[in-house]
C-alpha positions as CSV (number, residue, x, y, z in Angstrom):
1,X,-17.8,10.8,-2.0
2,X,-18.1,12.6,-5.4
3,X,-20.5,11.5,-7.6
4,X,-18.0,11.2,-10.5
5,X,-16.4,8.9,-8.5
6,X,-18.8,6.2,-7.2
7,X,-19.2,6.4,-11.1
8,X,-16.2,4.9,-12.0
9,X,-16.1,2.7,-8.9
10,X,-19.2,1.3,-10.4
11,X,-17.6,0.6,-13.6
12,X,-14.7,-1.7,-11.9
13,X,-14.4,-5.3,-12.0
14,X,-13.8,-7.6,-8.9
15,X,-11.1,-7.2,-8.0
16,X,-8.6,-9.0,-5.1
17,X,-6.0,-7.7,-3.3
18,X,-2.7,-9.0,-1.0
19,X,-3.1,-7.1,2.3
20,X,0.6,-6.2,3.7
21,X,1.4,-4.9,7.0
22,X,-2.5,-5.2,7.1
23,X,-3.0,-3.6,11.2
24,X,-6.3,-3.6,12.3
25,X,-7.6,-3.8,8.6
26,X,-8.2,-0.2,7.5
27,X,-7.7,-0.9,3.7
28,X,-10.4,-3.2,4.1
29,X,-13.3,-1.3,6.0
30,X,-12.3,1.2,3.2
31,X,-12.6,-1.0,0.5
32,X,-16.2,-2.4,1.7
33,X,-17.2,0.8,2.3
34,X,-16.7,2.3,-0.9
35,X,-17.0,-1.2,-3.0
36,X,-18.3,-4.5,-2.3
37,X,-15.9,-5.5,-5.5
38,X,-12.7,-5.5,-3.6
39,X,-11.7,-8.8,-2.0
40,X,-8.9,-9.2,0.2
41,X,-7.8,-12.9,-0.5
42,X,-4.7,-12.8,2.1
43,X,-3.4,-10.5,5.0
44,X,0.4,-10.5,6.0
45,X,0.3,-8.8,9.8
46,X,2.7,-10.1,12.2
47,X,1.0,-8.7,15.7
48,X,-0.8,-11.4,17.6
49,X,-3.6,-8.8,18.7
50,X,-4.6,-7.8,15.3
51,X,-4.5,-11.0,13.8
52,X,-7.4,-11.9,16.2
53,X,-9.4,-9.2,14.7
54,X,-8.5,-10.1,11.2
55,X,-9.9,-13.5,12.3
56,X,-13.0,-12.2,13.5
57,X,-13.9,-10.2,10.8
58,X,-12.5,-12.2,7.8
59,X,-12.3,-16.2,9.0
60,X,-12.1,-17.7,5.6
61,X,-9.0,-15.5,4.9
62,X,-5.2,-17.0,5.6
63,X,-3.0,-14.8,7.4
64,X,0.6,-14.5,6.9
65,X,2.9,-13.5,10.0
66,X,6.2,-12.4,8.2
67,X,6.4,-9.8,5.1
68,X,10.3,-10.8,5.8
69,X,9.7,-14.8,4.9
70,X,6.5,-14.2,2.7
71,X,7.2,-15.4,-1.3
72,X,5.6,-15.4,-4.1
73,X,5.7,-19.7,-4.0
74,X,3.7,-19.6,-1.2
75,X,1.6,-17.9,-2.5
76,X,1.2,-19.8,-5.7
77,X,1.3,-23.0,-3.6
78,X,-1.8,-21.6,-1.6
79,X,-3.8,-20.9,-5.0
80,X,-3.7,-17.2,-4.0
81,X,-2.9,-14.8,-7.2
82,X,-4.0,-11.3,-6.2
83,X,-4.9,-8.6,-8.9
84,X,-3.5,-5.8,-6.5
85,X,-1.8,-5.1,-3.4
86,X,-2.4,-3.2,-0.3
87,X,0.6,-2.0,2.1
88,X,0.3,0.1,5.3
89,X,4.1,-0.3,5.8
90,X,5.6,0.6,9.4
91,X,5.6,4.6,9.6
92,X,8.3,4.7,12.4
93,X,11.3,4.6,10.2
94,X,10.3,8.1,8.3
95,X,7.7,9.9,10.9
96,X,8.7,13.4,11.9
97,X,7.6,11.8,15.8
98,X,10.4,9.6,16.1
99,X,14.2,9.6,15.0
100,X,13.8,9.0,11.4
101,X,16.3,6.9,10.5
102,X,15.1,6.1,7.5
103,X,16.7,3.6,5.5
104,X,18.7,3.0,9.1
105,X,16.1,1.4,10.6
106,X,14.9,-2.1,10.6
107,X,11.6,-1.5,10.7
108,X,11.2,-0.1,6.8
109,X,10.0,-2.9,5.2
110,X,10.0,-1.4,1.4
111,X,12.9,-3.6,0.6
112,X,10.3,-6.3,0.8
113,X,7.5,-4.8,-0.3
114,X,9.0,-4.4,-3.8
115,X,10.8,-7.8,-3.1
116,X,7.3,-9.2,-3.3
117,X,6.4,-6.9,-6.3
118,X,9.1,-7.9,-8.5
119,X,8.0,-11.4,-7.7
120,X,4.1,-11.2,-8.1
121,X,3.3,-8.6,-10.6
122,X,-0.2,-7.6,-9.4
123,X,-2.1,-5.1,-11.3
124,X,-1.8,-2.0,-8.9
125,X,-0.8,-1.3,-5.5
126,X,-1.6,1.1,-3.0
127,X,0.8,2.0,0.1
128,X,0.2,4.4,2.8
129,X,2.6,6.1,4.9
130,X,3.4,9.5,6.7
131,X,4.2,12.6,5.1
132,X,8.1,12.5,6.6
133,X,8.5,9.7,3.6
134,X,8.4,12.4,1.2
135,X,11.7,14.6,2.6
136,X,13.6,11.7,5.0
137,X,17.2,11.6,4.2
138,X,17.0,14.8,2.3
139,X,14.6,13.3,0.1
140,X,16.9,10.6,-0.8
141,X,14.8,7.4,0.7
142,X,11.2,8.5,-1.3
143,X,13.5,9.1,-4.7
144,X,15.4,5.8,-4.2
145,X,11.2,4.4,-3.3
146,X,10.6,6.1,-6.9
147,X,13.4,4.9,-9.1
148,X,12.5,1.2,-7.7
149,X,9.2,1.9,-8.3
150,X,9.8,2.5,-12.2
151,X,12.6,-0.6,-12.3
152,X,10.1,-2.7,-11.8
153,X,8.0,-1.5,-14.3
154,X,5.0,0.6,-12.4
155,X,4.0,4.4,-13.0
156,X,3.7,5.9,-9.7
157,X,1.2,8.8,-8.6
158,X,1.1,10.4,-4.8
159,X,-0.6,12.5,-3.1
160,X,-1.3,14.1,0.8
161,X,-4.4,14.0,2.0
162,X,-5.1,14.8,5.6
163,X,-8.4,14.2,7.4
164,X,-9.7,17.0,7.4
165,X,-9.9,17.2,3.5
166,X,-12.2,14.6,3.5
167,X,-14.8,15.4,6.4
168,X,-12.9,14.6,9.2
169,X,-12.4,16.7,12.6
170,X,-8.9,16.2,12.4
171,X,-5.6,16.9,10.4
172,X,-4.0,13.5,10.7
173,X,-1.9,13.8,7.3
174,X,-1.4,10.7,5.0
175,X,0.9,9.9,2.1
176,X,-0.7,7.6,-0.8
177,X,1.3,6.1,-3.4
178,X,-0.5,4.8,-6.0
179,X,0.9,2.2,-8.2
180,X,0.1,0.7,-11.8
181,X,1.7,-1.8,-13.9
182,X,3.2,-0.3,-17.4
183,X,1.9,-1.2,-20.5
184,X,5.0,-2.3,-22.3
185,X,4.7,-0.1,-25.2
186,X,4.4,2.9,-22.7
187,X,7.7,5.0,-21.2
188,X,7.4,4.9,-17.7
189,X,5.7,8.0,-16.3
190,X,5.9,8.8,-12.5
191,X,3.5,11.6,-11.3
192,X,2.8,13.8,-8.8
193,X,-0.3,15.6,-7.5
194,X,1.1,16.2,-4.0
195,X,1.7,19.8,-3.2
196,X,4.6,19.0,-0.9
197,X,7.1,18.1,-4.5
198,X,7.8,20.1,-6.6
C-alpha cells in the first residue's frame, strides 16, 4: 500500500459497517488487513456454506439470510446502527460470462440495496461488482444505478481495478462504486475515475 495512504487510514475513526451479500467475507479480510478500525456489526448472506464460515470467523456477529426481507426495523430492534455499508451484490445479472440480463434477472439485488439505503442512511458505502455493470443494457442499468444513487442523496465515485494493478498475478477485473452521503448545502456531484466512461 502507498504510504500516503496508510496515512489517512491512520487518521480514521472506528468505524462499523452492514455487510450485504457478504460471500465468504472478502470485505472483511480487507478491512482487517488494511485497518483494525473497521467493524462489521452484521452480515446479510443467504448461502448455508458461507454462513458457516462467517460463524467461524466472526461468532459474536448476527447474520441475516435475506437482503429481500432485511429492514431497517430489524435492524434498529437488534441495536445495530452501522456507519457504512458493504455490498458484493450477485455479478450474474451484468457479467460478460453469462446472458446479462440485467435488470431482467432476479438475481440483481440493487433494488434492495438502495431499498435499505434510503431506509438507513449510513455514512458511505462500498459495492463491488463486474465490469459488464458499467455498459449492460447499453449502459442504461449503471445510469439508472447513478441517478438512484444521487436521489437518495449520495455522491458516487467508480473506478476498475483489476488484479494485476495491485500486485496480483492475474487480471481478474473489478468495478468499485464508492458512495458518500451529501452534505445538504452541497449539489450532488457523481464522479468518475474509471477509464471505461467517458
Amino acid at each position: 500500500m502507498e504510504k500516503n495512504f496508510l496515512q489517512k487510514l491512520e487518521m480514521v475513526t472506528e468505524q462499523t459497517f452492514l455487510s450485504l451479500a457478504t460471500g465468504i467475507g472478502g470485505f472483511e479480510l480487507a478491512a482487517q488487513l488494511a485497518s483494525q478500525k473497521f467493524e462489521p456489526i452484521a452480515f446479510c448472506e443467504k448461502n448455508p456454506d458461507c454462513q458457516k464460515l462467517l460463524q467461524k470467523r466472526f461468532p459474536n456477529v448476527p447474520i441475516f439470510s435475506d437482503i429481500r426481507k432485511l429492514t431497517a426495523t430489524e435492524l434498529t430492534n437488534r441495536n445495530l446502527f452501522p456507519q457504512g455499508f458493504t455490498a458484493g451484490l450477485p455479478c450474474q445479472p451484468f457479467s460478460e460470462a453469462g446472458k446479462q440480463k440485467g435488470t431482467e434477472d432476479s438475481r440483481n439485488l440493487f433494488s434492495h440495496f438502495f431499498r435499505l439505503l434510503r431506509a438507513v442512511r449510513p455514512q458511505w458505502a462500498i459495492v463491488e461488482n463486474v465490469p459488464g455493470l458499467l455498459t449492460v443494457q447499453s449502459g442504461g442499468v449503471f445510469r439508472d444505478i447513478l441517478w438512484q444513487i444521487s436521489c437518495i442523496g449520495y455522491d458516487a465515485r467508480w473506478q476498475t481495478i483489476s488484479c494485476s494493478e495491485i500486485g496480483g498475478c492475474h487480471k481478474r477485473e473489478r468495478l468499485w462504486i464508492i458512495l458518500t452521503r451529501e452534505v445538504k448545502s452541497q449539489k450532488s456531484k457523481i464522479k468518475s475515475d474509471s477509464k471505461h466512461i467517458k
